[in-house]
C-alpha positions in Angstrom: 53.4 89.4 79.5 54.2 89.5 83.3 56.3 87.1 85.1 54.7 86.8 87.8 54.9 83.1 89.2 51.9 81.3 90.4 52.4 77.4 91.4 48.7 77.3 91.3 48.4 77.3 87.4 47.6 76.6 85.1 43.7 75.6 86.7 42.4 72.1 84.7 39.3 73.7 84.4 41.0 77.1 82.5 40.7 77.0 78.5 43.6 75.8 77.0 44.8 79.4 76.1 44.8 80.4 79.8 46.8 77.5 80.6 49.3 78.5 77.9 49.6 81.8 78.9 50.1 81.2 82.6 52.7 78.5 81.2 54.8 81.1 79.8 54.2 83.4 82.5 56.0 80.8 84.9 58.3 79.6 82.6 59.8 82.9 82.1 59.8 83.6 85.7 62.1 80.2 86.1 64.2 81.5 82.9 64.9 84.8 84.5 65.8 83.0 88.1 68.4 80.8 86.1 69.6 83.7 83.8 70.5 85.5 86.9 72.8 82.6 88.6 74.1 80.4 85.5 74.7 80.7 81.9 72.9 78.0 81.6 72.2 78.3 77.6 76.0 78.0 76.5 78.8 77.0 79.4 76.3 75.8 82.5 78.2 77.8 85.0 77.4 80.2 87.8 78.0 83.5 88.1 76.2 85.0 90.5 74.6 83.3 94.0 71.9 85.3 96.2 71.7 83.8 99.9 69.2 84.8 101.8 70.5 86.3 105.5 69.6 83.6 108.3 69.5 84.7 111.7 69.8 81.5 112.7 72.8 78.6 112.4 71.8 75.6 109.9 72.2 72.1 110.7 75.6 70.2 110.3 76.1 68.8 106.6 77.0 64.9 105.9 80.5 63.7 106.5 80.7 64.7 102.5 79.5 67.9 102.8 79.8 71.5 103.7 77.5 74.5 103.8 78.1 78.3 102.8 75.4 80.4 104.0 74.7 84.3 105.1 74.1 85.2 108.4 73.0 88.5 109.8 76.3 89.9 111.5 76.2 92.6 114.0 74.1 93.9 111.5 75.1 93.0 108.4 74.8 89.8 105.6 78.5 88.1 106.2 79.2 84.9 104.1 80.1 82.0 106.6 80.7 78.3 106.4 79.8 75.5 108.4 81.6 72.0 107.6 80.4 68.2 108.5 81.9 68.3 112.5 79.7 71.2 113.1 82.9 74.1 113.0 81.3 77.3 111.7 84.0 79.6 110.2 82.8 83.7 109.7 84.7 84.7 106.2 83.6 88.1 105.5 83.3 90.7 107.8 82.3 94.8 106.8 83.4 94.2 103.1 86.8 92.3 103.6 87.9 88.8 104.5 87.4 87.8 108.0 90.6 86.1 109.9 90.3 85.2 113.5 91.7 82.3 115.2 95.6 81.8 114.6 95.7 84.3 111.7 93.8 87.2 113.8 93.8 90.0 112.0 96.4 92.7 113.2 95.0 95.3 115.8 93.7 99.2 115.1 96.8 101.1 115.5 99.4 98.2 116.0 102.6 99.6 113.9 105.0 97.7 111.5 107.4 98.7 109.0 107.1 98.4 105.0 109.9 98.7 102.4 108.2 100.9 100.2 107.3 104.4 100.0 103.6 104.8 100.7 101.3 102.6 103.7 99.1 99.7 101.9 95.2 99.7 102.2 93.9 99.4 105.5 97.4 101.2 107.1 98.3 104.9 108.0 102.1 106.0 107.3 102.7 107.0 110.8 105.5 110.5 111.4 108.5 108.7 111.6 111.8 109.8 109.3 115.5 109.0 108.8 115.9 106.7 111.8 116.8 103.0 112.3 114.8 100.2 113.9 116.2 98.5 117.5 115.3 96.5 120.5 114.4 98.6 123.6 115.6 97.4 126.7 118.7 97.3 128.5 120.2 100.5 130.1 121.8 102.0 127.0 120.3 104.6 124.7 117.6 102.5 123.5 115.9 102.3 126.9 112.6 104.1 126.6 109.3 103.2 125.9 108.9 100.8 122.7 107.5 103.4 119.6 109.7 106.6 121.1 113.2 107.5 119.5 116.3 107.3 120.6 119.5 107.9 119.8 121.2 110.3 118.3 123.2 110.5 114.6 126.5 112.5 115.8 129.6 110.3 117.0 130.7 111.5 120.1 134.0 114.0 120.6 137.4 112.3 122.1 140.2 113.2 123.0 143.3 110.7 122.4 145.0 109.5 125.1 148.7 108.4 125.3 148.2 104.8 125.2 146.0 105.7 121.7 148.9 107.2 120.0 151.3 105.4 117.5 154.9 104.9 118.9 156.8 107.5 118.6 159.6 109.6 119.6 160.9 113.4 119.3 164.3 113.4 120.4 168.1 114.5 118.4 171.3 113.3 118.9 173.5 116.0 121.4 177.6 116.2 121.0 179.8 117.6 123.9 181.7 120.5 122.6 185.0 121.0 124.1 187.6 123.9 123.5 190.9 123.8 123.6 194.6 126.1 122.7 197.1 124.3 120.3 201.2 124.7 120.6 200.6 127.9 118.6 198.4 129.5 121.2 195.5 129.3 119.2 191.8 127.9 120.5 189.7 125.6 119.0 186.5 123.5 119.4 186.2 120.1 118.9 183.1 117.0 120.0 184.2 114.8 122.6 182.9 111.5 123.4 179.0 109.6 122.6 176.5 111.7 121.5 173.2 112.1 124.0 169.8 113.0 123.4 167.4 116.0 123.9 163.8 116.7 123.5 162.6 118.8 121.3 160.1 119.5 123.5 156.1 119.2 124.0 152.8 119.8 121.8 148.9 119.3 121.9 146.4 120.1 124.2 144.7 117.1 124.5 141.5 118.9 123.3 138.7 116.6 122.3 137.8 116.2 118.8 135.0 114.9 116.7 134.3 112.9 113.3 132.4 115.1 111.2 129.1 116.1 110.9 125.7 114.0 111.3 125.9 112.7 107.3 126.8 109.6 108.5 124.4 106.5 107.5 124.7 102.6 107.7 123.8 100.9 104.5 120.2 100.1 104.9 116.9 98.6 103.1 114.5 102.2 103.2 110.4 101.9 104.2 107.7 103.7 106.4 106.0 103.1 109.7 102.4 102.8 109.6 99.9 101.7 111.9 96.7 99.4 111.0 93.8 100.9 110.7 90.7 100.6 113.1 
């Protein structure tokens, strides 16, 4: 039997076996349409719609109403929607949802950090390693072009200066020896009067110095760089 449908038939003047046939015919033409879009034998609900591309827009729907329909799109069937004051609204666009207006969607190569290890769909991880995000600007180190590095890991070398030290001193206590000859004609030594004080001297060069090597790294949440793709 072919399902071919034909709103034509059955003809009055056809025998009443012609008439049953085409029936049939036409009946399981309208069963296949239905079988395709609803389970309509068991739960009654959809589950697949085919929309015909429009080239053109369609009229705006009652104040209770809205209307999906597919466009042709620079080419292509895109699903949009048009609601009762006459907004239409694009929401597909090359396979994925379409966002414009306050949500635009983020521009080709546009970068942005992610905590986790590998760029999501639609992003490439971009060559950028072991380095912290900041605000350009100013006249510091971060003063270059926004996406360049800058910066560097090692702390600088210093050398202390006298202010920086802890109080301190260096210095002994000093007696006066004196020397002297008894009734028996015999010398002899003895310390006479306050002690005073000497210093023992100077030390250090003043030489600059520096706090290790570049291991150094603030605690941190890790991620990758990528940038969207076009």
């Amino acid at each position: 039997m072919t399902t071919n449908w034909n709103k034509d038939y059955p003809l009055a003047a056809s025998s009443l076996s012609s008439q049953a046939l085409q029936m049939r015919q036409n009946h399981a033409v309208i069963d296949d349409a239905l079988s395709r879009m609803f389970n309509y034998l068991t739960d009654y609900y959809l589950h697949t719609l085919i929309l015909r591309t429009r080239t053109d827009h369609p009229t705006t729907p009652a104040s209770d109403k809205g209307k999906f329909y597919a466009r042709d799109t620079d080419g292509k069937a895109e699903l949009w929607f048009k609601d009762n004051s006459g907004n239409e609204v694009q929401i597909t666009s090359a396979g994925s949802l379409h966002v414009s207006g306050k949500g635009a969607d983020v521009p080709a190569g546009t970068p942005c950090f992610f905590a986790q290890d590998t760029a999501p769909t639609g992003w490439t991880g971009a060559a950028h390693e072991d380095g912290l995000l900041a605000v350009k600007g100013g006249s510091n180190a971060y003063n270059v072009a926004g996406g360049n590095t800058a910066g560097t890991w090692t702390a600088p070398t210093h050398a202390l200066t006298e202010a920086e030290m802890a109080a301190h001193d260096h210095t002994i206590q000093v007696y006066e020896q004196k020397k002297s000859t008894n009734t028996s004609g015999n010398s002899y030594r003895y310390i006479s009067g306050s002690p005073g004080s000497k210093n023992t001297g100077d030390a250090g060069s003043g030489t600059a110095h520096s706090h290790g090597s570049d291991t150094y790294r603030p605690y941190a949440i890790t991620g990758i760089i990528a940038t969207r793709d076009a």
